[in-house]
C-alpha positions in Angstrom: -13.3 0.0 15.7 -10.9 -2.8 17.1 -7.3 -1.6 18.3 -5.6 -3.7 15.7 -7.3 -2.1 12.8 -6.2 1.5 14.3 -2.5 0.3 14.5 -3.2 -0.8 10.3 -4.2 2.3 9.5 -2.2 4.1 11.7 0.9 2.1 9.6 -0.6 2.8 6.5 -0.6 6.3 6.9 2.6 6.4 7.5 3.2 4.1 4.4 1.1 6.8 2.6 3.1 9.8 4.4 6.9 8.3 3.6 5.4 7.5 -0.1 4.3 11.1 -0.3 8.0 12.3 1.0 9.2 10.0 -2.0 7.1 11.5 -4.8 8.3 15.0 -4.0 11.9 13.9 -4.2 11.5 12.2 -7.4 9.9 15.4 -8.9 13.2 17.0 -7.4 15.2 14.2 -9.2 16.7 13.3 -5.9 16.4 10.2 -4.1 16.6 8.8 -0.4 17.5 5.5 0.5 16.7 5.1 3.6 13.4 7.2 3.6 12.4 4.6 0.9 13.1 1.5 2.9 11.0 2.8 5.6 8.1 3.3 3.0 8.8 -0.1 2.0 9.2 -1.6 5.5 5.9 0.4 6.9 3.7 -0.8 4.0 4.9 -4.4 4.3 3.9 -4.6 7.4 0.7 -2.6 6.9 -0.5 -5.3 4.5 0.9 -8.0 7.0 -1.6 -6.7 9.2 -4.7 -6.5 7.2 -4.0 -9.9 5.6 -3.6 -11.2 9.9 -6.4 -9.5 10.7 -8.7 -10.8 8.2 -7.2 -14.1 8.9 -7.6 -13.7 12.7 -11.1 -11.9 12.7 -12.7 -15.4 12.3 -15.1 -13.6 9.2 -16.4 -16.4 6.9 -15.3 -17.3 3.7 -18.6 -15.8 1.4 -18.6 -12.7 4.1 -18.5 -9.2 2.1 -16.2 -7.9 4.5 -13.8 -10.4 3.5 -14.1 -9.7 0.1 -13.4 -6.4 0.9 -10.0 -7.1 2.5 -9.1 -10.0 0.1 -9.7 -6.5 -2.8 -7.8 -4.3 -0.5 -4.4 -6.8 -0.3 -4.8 -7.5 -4.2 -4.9 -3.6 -4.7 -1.6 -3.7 -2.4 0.1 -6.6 -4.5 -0.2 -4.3 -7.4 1.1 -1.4 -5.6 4.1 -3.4 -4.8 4.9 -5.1 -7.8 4.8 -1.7 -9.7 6.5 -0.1 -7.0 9.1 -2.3 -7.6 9.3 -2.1 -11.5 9.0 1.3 -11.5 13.4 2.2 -10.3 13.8 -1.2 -12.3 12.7 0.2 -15.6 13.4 3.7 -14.9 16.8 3.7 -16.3 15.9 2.4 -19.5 12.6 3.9 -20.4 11.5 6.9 -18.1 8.3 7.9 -19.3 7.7 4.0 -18.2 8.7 4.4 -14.7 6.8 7.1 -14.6 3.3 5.4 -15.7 4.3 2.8 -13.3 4.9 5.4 -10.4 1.3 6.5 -11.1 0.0 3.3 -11.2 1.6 2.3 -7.9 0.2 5.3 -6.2 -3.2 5.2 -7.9 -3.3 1.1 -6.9 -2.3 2.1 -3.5 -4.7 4.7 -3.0 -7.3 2.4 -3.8 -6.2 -0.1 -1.4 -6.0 2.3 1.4 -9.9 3.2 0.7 -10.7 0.0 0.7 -8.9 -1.1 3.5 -10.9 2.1 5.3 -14.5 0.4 3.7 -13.4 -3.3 4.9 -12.7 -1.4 8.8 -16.2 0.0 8.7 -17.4 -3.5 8.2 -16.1 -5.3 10.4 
């Protein structure tokens, strides 16, 4: 395994880690700004990576590795566009926010495992 691809998942552990300090404050109706613009910040750039790596990794267009990352960044887009809807929504219609809160962390989950599968390929 590449140095680049340990600094990804290095940053998206730390996506995952922040993300997991946010859960347990929602469940403790509290919530901290700044913890959740780091999350923010450290999976942006997580998925910046992955998406520069694959583009930098010279892997051909029909390669299953490739696949495997293009899957892992579209499991990320979902994570972040329900990540975002989730406060959004929240005020309105809770037991929304919270299906979206699940689905962001199920979708990110996902990506993170295959970001781990698309590593062990290339």
């Amino acid at each position: 395994m590449t140095t680049p691809l340990i600094a990804l998942q290095a940053m998206q552990a730390l996506a995952a880690g922040l993300g997991g300090y946010c859960l347990i404050l929602w469940f403790q109706k509290s919530r901290r700004q700044a913890i959740i613009a780091f999350h923010l910040l450290a999976g942006l750039g997580a998925i910046e990576a992955l998406i520069g790596f694959m583009h930098m990794s010279g892997l051909d267009p029909d390669s299953p590795a490739r696949a495997l990352g293009m899957t892992a960044v579209k499991w990320f887009g979902l994570a972040i566009f329900t990540g975002f809807a989730a406060p959004l929504i929240g005020k309105k219609n809770p037991p929304l926010a919270n299906l979206s809160l699940a689905v962001h962390v199920g979708s990110a989950l996902l990506g993170i495992f295959t970001t781990l599968s698309f590593a062990s390929q290339v």
